[in-house]
N, C-alpha and C positions, 0 to 999 in steps of 0.2 A: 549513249547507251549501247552496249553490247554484249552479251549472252547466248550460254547456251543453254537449252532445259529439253528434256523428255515433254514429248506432248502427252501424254498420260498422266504427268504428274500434273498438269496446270488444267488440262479439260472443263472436269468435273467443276472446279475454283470458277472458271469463265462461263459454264452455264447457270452457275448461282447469279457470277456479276452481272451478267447479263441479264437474266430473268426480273432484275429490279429495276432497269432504267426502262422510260418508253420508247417503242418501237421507231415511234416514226415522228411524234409530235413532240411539243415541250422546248426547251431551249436547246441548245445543239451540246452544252455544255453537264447537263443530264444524259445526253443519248452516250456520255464517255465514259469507255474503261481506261482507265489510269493505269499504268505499267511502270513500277518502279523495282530499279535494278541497284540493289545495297547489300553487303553486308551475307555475300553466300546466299542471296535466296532470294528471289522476285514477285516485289506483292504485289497484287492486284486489286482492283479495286474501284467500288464505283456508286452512286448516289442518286437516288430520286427526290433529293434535299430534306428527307424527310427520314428514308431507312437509309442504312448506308450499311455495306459489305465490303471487309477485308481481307483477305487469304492471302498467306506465304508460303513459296514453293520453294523447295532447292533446286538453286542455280548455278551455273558455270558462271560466274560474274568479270567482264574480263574490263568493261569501262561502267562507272554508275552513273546512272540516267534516269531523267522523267521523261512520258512520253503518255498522250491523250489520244486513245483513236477512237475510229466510232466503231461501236458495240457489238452493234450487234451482229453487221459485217467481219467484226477481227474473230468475232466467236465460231459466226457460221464459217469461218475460213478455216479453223484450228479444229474444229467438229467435222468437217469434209478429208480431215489430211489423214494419212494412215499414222499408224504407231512408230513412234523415231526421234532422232532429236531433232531440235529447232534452234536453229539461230536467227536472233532477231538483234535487228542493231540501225541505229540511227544514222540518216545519210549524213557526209558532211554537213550539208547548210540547215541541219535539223528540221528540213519543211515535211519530211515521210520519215517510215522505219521500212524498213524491208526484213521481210518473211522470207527464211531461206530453208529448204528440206531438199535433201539431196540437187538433183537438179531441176527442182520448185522451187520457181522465185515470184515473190508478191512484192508490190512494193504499196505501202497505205499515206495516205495524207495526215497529219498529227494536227493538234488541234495547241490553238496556245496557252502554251504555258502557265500564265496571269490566271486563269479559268481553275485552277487545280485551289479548289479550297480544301484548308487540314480537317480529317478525319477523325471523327471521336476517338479518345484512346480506352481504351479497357478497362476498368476501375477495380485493381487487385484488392482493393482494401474491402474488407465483407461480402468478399464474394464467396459464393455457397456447389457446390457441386449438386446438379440434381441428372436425374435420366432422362433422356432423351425419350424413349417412349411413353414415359407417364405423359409428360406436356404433349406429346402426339396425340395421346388418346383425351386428355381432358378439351384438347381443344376440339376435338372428332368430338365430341358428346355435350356440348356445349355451345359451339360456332352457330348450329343449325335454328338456333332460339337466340340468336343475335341481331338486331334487326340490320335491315344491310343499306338503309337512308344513313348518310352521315348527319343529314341536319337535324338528326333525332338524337345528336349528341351523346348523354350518357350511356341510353339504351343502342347505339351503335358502338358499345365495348364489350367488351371481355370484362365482370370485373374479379379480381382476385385479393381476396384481404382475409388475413389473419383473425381469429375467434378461438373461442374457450367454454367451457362448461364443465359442469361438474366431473366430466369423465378426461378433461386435460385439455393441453392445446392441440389446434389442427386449424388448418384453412380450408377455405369456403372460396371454391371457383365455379361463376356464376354467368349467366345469359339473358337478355328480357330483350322479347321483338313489343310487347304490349293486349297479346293473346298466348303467349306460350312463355315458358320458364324453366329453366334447367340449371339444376345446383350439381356440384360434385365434391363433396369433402374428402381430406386427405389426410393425413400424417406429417408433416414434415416439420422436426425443429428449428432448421437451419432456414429453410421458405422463409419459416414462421419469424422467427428472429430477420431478417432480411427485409421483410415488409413493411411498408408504414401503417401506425394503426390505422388509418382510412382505408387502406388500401392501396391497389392502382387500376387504371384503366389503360385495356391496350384495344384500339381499335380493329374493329373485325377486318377490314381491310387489308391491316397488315399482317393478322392472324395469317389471312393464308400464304402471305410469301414467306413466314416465319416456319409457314408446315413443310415450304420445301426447300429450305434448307435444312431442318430438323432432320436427326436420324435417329436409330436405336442407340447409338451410343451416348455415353454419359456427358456430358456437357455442365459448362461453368456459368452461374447465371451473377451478373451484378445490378447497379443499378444506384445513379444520383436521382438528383432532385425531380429532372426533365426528360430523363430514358433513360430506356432499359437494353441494358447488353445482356447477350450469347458467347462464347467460346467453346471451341471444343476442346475435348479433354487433351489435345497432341497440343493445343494452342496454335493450331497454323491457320484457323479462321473464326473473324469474328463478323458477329449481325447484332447490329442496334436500331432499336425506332423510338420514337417519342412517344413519350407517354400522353393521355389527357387526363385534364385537373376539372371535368363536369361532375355536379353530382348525381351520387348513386341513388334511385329511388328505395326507398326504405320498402322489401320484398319480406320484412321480417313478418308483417300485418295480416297475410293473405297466407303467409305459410301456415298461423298460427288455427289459423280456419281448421285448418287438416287436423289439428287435436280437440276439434270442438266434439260434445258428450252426443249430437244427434245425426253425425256423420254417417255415411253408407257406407259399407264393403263389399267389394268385387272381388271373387281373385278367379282368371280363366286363364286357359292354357295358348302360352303367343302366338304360338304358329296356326292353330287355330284360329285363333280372333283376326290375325293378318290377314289369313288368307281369302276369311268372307269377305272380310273389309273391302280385299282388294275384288270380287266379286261386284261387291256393293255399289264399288265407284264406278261401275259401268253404267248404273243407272242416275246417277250425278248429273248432274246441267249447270249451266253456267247460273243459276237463280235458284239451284239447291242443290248445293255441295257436300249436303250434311247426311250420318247416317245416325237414325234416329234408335235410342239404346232404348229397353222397357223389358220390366224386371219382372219375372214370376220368381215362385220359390225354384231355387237351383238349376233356374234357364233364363240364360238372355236370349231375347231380339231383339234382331236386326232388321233396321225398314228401310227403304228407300222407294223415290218416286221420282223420275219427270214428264212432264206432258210429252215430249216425244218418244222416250225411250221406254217407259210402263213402268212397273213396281217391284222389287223385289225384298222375298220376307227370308232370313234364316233364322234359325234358332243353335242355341247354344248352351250345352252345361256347364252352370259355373258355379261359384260357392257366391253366396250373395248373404248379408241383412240387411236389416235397416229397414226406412222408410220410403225411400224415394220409387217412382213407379216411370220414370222416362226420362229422359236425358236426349240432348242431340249436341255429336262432334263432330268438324270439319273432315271426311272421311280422309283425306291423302296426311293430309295432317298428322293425324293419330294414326296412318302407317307409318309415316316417315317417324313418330316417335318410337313405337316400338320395334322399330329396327335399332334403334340406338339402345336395346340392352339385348344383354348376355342370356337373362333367366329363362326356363322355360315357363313360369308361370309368371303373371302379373298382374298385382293388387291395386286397384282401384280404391282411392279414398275420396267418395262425394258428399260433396259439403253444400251442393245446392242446385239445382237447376241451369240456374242461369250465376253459379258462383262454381269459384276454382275447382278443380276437380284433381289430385295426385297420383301420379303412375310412381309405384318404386317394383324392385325384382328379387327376392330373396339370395340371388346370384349377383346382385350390381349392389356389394358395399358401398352406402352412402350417396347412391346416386338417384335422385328426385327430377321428376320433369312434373311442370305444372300445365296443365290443359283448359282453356276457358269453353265453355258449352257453348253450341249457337240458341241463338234465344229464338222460342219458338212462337212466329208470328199468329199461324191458323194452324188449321188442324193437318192441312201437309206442306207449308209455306216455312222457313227458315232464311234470318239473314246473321251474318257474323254479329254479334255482340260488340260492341263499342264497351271497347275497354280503355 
């Protein structure tokens, strides 16, 4: 191997590669960026045997080579050097490569060879263009109701699957931890045609090293039987992980609540309601977490209480029917949700006390979070609901 390349143009590429292998544990043969020098242009590349990332840069390519070094060292080395080129090239008895920048010289150990397994390739056939910031933000609004146990299987995914109604097709990208729920429906024909009818699931795990290599720009998405590839639109880097085949719990049952004839409506102003909230949760304790809702005509309050910390009551105007006269939600909770919209105001649809409760925003097209009430033990006692 031996090459030349601008360190600007490869950086960027090597803090992604890097970002996916483990730091310091795991097999030595995980902890490796792969550096191969072909064909005008030097990819890289690297594998937690699960995701795998590829990026190609142009190079001065003057001999082609493989070459394994460890990671996160070659990265933190190439991230310390100024702007310039680089020549990297393999010793003769191929045991290191050496790192050459003016008169900066590195020399690294390489790892063997045999260790270098092939890299998924890209699957051009049905693959669909989408934006890069729509998947940023459904994943931002939906991650957070994911639950983050793997051995909770389905409900530790993402799931996103294709549906219809009478108003046309669209998908339905969706979250369940087992007390909260977060739907986002969308437009897309090409998604939509791309998807299997079940769906897919992508674990929240990988969601978020998926968030950083994500950008604004428009990106290629594909995807067989077992994972799911990224490209971007220039095609000089791609990201795949595997898919899981658990199933989805059927969330259709509990949405359907929310159109029942004896339901409640709320609708109060967010920054508003956040901010008691966040009030509220001062008086919170580790044995009540909950801030207790109770409805006159066109005011809520707000109650809270713990033995050490005392009580606090506010009141609040909002637009209210129905029948229900108290409620209690996990207060950080229900701020952390309404932070995830847009609207100024937010509609409350209660379906029962101790039964799901819907946030939507007249500003957040098609986006629903479901909230479960804490069930109320005594007259100021609350524990989470088992759901």
């Amino acid at each position: 191997m031996y090459l030349k390349v601008n360190r600007d143009e490869v950086i960027e590429g090597l803090h992604k590669s890097a970002s996916i292998i483990p730091a310091k544990t795991g097999a030595a043969y995980l902890r490796t960026i792969w550096l191969k020098s072909d064909e005008g242009n030097l990819r890289i590349m690297s594998t937690d045997s699960n995701l795998e990332f590829c990026g190609t840069y142009p190079a001065e390519i003057i001999e082609e080579g493989l070459a394994g070094v460890q990671g996160r060292a070659f990265y933190d080395l190439v991230r310390k050097l100024p702007s310039g080129e680089l020549v990297i090239k393999s010793d003769p008895d191929g045991s290191s490569i050496l790192v050459e920048q003016g008169s900066r010289k590195y020399k690294l150990p390489v790892n063997d060879p045999t260790w270098f397994q092939k890299f998924s390739t890209f699957p051009t056939e049905g693959a669909v263009y989408w934006s890069g910031d729509l998947l940023l933000e459904i994943i931002e609004r939906i991650a957070f109701c994911i639950s983050d146990e793997d051995s909770m299987e389905a409900i530790a995914c993402m799931n996103i699957v294709p549906s219809s109604d009478e108003n046309g097709k669209y998908v339905e990208a969706c979250g369940l931890n087992g007390h909260q729920f977060a739907r986002l429906k969308f437009i897309n024909d090409d998604i939509h045609a791309l998807l299997p009818e079940e769906g897919i699931l992508i674990q929240k795990k990988y969601l978020s090293e998926l968030k950083k290599w994500l950008t604004n720009d428009e990106i290629e998405m594909s995807l067989i039987e077992k994972r799911l590839f990224f490209k971007t639109a220039d095609g000089k880097e791609t990201f795949s992980m595997p898919l899981s085949y658990y199933q989805y719990p059927n969330y259709k049952n509990f949405l359907a609540k929310l159109n029942d004839d004896d339901v409640s409506q709320m609708k109060v102003q967010k920054s508003e309601l956040s901010t008691a909230l966040d009030r509220i949760s001062i008086f919170n304790t580790d044995s009540n977490r909950c801030a207790s809702f109770m409805f006159n005509p066109g005011e809520l309050i707000l109650f809270s209480q713990g033995q050490e910390v005392g009580t606090a009551t506010e009141s609040i105007e909002v637009e209210f029917s129905g029948e229900m006269e108290r409620i209690a939600f996990p207060t950080k909770n229900l701020i952390e949700i309404l932070g995830h919209f847009q609207s100024g105001k937010i509609s409350f649809t209660l379906t029962g006390s101790e039964a799901p409760c819907g946030l939507t925003g007249d500003e957040d097209n098609e986006y629903l979070v479901i909230v479960m009430p804490m069930k109320v033990q005594e007259e100021t006692y609350y524990s989470e609901e088992d759901v």
